[in-house]
C-alpha positions in Angstrom: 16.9 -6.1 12.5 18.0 -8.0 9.3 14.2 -8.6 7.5 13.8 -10.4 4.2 11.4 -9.3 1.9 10.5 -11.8 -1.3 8.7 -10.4 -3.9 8.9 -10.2 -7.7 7.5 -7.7 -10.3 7.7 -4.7 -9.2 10.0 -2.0 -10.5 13.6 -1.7 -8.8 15.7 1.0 -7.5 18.0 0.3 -9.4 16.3 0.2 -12.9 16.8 4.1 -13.4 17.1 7.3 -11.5 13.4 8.2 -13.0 11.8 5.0 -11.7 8.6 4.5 -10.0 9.1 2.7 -6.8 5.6 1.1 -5.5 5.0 -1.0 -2.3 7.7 -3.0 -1.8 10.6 -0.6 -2.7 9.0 2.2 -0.8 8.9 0.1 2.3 12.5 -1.3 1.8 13.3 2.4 1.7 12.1 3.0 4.9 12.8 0.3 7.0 16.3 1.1 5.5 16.3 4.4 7.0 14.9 3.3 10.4 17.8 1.0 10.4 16.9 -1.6 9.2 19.1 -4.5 7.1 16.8 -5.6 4.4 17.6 -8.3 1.8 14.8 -8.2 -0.9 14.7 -11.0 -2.9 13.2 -10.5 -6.7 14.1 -11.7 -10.2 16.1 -10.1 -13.3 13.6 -10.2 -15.2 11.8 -6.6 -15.5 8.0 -7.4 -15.4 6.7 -4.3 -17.4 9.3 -4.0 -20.2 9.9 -7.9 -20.5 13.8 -7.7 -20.4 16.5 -8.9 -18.6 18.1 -6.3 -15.6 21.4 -9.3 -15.5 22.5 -11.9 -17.5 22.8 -14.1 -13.8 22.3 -14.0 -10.3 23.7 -10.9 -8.9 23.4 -9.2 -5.7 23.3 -5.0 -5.1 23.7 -2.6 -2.9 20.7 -0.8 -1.7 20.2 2.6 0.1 22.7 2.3 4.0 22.6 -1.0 5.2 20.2 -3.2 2.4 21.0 -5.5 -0.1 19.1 -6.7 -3.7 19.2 -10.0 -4.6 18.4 -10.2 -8.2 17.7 -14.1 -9.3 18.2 -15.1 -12.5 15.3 -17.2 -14.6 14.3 -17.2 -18.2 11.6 -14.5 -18.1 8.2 -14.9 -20.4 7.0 -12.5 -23.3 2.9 -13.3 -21.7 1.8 -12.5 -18.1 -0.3 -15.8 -18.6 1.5 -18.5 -20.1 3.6 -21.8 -19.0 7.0 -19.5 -19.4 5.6 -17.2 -16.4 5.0 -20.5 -14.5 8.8 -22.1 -14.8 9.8 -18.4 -14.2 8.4 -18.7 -10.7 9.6 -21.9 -10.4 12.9 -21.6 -10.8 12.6 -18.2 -8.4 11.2 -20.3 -6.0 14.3 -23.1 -6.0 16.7 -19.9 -6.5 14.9 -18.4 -3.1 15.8 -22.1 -1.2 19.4 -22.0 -2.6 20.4 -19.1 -1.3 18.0 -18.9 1.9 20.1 -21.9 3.1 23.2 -19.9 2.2 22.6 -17.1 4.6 22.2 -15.6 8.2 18.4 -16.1 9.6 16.3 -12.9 9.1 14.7 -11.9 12.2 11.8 -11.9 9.9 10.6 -12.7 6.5 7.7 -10.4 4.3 6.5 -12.4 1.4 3.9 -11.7 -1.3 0.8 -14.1 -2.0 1.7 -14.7 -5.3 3.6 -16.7 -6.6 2.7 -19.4 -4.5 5.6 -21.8 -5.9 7.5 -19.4 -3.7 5.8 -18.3 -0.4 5.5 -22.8 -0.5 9.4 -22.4 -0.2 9.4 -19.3 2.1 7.0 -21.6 4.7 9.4 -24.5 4.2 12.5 -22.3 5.2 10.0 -20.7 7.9 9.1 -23.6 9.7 12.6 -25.4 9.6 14.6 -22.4 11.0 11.6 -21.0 13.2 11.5 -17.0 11.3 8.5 -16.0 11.8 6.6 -15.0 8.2 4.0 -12.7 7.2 2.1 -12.9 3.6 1.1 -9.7 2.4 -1.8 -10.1 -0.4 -1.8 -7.7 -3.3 -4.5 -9.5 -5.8 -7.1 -11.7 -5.4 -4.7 -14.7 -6.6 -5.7 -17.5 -7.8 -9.5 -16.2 -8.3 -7.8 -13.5 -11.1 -7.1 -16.5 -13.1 -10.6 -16.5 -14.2 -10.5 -12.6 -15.2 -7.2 -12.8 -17.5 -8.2 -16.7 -19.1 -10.8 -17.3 -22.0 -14.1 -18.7 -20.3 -13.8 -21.6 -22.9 -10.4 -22.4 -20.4 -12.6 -22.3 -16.9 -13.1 -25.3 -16.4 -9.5 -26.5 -16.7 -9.1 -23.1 -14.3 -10.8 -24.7 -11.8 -8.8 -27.6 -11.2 -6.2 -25.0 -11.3 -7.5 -22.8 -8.8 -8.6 -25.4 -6.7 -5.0 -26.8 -6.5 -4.0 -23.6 -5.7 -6.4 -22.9 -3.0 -5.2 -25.4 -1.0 -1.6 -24.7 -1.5 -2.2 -21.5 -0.2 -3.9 -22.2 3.0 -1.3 -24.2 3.9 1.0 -21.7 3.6 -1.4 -18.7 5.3 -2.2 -21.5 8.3 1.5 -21.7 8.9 1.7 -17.4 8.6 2.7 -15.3 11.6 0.6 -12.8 10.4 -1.3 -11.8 7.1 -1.6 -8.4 5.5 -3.2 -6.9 2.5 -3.5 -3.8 0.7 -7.5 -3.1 1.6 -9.2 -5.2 4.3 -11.2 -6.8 1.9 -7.4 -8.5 0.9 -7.0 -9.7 4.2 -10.4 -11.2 4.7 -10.0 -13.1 1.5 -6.8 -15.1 2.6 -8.3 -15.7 6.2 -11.6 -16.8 4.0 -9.6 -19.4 2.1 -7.2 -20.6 5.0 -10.6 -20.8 7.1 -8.4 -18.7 9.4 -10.1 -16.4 12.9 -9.0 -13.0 12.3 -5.9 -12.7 14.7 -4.2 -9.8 16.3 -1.8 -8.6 13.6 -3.9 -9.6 10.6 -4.1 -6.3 9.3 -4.0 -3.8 5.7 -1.9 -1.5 4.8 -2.7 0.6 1.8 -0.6 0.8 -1.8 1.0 4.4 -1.1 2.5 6.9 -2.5 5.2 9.5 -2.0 4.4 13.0 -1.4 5.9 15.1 -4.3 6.2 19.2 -4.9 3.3 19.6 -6.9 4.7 22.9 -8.0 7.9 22.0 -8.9 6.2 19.6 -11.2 3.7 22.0 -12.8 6.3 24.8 -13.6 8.3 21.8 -15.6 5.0 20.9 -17.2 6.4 22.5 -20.7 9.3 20.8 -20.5 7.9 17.2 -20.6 5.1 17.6 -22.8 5.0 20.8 -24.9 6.6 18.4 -27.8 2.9 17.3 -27.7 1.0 19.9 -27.9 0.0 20.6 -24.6 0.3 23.4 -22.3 -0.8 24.1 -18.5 -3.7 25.7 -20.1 -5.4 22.9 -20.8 -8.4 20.9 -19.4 -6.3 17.7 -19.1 -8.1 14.2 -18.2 -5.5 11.4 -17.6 -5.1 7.6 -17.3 -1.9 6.1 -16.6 -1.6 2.4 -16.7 -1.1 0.1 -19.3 -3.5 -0.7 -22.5 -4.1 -4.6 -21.5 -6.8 -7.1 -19.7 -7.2 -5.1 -16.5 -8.7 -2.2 -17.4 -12.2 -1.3 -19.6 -10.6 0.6 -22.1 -13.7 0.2 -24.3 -16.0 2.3 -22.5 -13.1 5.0 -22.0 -12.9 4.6 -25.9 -16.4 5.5 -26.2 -16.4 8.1 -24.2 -13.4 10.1 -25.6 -15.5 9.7 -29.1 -18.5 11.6 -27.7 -17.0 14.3 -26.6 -17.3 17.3 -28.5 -15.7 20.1 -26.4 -12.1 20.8 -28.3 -11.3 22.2 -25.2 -10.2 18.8 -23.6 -7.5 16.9 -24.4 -7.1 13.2 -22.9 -3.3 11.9 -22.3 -3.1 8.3 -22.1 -0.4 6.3 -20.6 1.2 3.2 -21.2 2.2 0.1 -23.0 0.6 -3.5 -24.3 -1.6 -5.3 -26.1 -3.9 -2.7 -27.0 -1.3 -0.1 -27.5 -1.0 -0.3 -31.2 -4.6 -0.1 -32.1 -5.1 3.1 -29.9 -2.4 4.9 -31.4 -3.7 3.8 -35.1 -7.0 5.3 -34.0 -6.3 8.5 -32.7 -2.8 8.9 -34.7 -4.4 12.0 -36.3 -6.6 13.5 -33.0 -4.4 16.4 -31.7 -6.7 16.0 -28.3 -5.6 12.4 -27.6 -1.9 11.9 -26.6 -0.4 8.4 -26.5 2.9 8.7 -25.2 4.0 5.1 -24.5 5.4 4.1 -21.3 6.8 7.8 -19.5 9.3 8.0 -16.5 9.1 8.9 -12.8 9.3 12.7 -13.6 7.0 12.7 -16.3 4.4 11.1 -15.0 4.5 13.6 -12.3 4.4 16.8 -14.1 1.3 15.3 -16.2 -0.9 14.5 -12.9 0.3 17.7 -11.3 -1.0 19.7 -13.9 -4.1 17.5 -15.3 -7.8 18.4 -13.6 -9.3 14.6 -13.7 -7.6 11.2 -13.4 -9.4 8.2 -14.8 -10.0 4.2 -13.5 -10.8 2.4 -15.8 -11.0 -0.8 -14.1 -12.7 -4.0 -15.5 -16.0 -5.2 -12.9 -13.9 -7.5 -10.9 -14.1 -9.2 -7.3 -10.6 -8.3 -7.5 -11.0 -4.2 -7.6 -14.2 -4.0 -6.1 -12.2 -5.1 -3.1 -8.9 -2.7 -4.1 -7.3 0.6 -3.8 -4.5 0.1 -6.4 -1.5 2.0 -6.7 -3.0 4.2 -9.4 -5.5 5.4 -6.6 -3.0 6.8 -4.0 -1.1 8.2 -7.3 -3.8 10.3 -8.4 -4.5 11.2 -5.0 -1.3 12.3 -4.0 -1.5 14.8 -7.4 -4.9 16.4 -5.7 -7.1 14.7 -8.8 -10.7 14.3 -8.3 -10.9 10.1 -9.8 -13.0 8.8 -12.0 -13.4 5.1 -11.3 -15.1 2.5 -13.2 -15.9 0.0 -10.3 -18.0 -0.2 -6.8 -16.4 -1.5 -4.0 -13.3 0.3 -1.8 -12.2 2.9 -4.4 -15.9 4.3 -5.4 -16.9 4.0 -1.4 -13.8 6.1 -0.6 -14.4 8.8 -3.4 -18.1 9.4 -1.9 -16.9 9.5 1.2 -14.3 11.9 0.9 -16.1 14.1 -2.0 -13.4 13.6 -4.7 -14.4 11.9 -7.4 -17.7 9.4 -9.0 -17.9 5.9 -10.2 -19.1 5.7 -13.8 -21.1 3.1 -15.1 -21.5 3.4 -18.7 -19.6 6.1 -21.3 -22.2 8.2 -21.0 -22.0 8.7 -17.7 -18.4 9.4 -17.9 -19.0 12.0 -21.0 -21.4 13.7 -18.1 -19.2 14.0 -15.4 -15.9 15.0 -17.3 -18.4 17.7 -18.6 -19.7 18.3 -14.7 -15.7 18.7 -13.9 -15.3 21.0 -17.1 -18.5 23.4 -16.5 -18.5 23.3 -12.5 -14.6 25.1 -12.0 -16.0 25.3 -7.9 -16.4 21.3 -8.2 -13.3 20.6 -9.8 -11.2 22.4 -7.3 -13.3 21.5 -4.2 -12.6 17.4 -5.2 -9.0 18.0 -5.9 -8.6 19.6 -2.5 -10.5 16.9 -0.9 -8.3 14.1 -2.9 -5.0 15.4 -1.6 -6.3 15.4 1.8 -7.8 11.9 1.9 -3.9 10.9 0.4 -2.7 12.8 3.5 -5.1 10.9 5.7 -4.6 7.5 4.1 -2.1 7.2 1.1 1.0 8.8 1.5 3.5 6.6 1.6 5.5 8.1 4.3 3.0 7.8 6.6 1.3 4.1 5.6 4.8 2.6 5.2 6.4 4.2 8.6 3.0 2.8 10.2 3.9 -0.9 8.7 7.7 -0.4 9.1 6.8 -0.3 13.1 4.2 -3.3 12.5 7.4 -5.6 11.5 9.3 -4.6 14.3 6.5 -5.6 16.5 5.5 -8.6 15.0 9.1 -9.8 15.1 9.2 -9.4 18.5 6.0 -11.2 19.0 
């Protein structure tokens, strides 16, 4: 089957050979193996490092049989800001270009967001008769009121509301809808006042399986320039230092602890960056290592005993398992999550981790991890097999791979 997928943001396969594919580039991968042409549609403009891949439209070869078609725009320096909005704008016309330009798909995966496109992918939809499926990763356009002053809400709802309705025009003319927890899928049918129908259905943000081992026995080698060693009781977040997560409270916590016997490695870039590393620029048990590769990031989870989510109280992860989730998972770390909702249900569930609701609850239970050796390895054990179940990529995006052949049969 030739399938179109039309999604921006995410890292590329292309970027490096150390990158960190997540939903999108894991599934093209697959379907590419089962066969499959895919033609995935993104920008040049790299999301997380706010550069430019091209200087212009430019199209590249991907795994057998697959193609990426990187679109030019302008880019933005602010994830909320006008620039970000002509950026999907001129995606959107660059999608309609060049949609016109080629063979029909047998069938077309977009994401929700940004709607300025999926408007364009049910235009081309509907006037060449693909069928289309939306497949909602955030609670867009409600997350406009998380990353926007409060002072701005009311101009947000006229916004949002404009938005809204854009959207269930373009879910009412979907084949199908899909989502990364069910709570996703139930939001779009919510707001396209849409009866759950055959193939509305999730699929969870994955993971790939990785040698754990292999990982641990390069430990040194990636991070004994900081100080660290496989010795070490290692808790770990790995994200980025901006509006989505509660890095206050994780703040708090790390300045309670008294045991000198754990050391917290925290991962990423933005906003908040520079004032972390200020603080802690002389704290030999708090590691800031900036934004780290593919391989590093692996031999730091493989080897750490507890990884932390640090999630701001949102509608939006109450309802989420986020990539970070099926990461930590798939490194057999008991998680620490900030938030109720899908991630803290499935930790009690499955026995491998806690929600925390204050920093001193999260001082308690890294100390519970610390004291209780039994505990720590009984969680990590049970993470790695709810991954197994539920999170490894191979697995969830074999299962959807099969769900676009079927739907674009239907």
């Amino acid at each position: 089957m030739n399938i179109w997928i039309i999604s921006d943001g995410e890292p590329l396969p292309t970027d490096s050979d150390n990158v960190r594919l997540r939903r999108m580039g894991n599934l093209t991968r697959i379907l590419d193996q089962r066969g499959h042409k895919v033609i995935w549609f993104t920008s040049n403009f790299d999301h997380y490092n706010k550069k430019f891949r091209t200087e212009s439209d430019e199209v590249k070869n991907l795994y057998n049989k697959s193609k990426l078609l990187l679109l030019s725009t302008k880019g933005y320096k602010k994830n909320v800001s006008l620039e970000r909005y002509m950026h999907f704008k001129t995606f959107g016309q660059k999608f309609k270009h060049y949609a016109n330009n080629l063979s029909k798909p047998d069938l077309i995966l977009c994401t929700m967001s940004p709607i300025e496109v999926a408007l364009n992918v049910k235009e081309y939809s509907k006037e060449n008769k693909v069928p289309f499926i939306i497949d909602i990763r955030d609670l867009w356009p409600e997350i406009y009121y998380e990353v926007t002053p409060k002072i701005s809400h009311p101009l947000i709802n006229l916004l949002v509301d404009k938005s809204k309705r854009s959207l269930s025009r373009v879910l009412n003319s979907s084949n199908a809808v899909t989502g990364v927890t069910k709570g996703f899928v139930n939001y779009g049918l919510k707001i396209s006042n849409l009866t759950p129908r055959k193939y509305d259905i999730p699929f969870h943000t994955a993971y790939p399986k990785f040698d754990l081992y292999y990982y641990k026995n390069r430990f040194e080698e990636f991070w004994g320039d900081y100080g660290l060693s496989r010795e070490d009781f290692i808790v770990t977040f790995v994200g980025n230092f901006g509006k989505q997560f509660d890095l206050e409270t994780l703040e708090e916590a790390i300045d309670k602890i008294q045991n000198l016997n754990i050391k917290f490695v925290l991962c990423g870039t933005g906003e908040k960056y520079d004032y972390f590393i200020d603080k802690y620029k002389d704290n030999k048990h708090v590691i800031i290592p900036g934004w780290v590769g593919k391989d590093e990031i692996a031999s730091l989870i493989a080897t750490s005993n507890i990884g932390i989510a640090p999630y701001k109280d949102s509608m939006n992860f109450r309802l989420n398992a986020p990539n970070k989730f099926g990461e930590y998972l798939s490194a057999s770390l008991p998680i620490l999550v900030s938030v109720s909702g899908v991630m803290s249900e499935l930790l009690l569930e499955n026995n491998c981790g806690y929600q925390y609701k204050s920093s001193n609850d999260l001082v308690n239970l890294i100390n519970k991890y610390y004291e209780t050796k039994k505990l720590q390895q009984e969680h990590a054990q049970n993470a790695r097999d709810l991954f197994e179940k539920s999170f490894n990529a191979e697995k969830v995006y074999k299962d959807f791979s099969e769900y676009l052949e079927t739907v674009a049969k239907f």
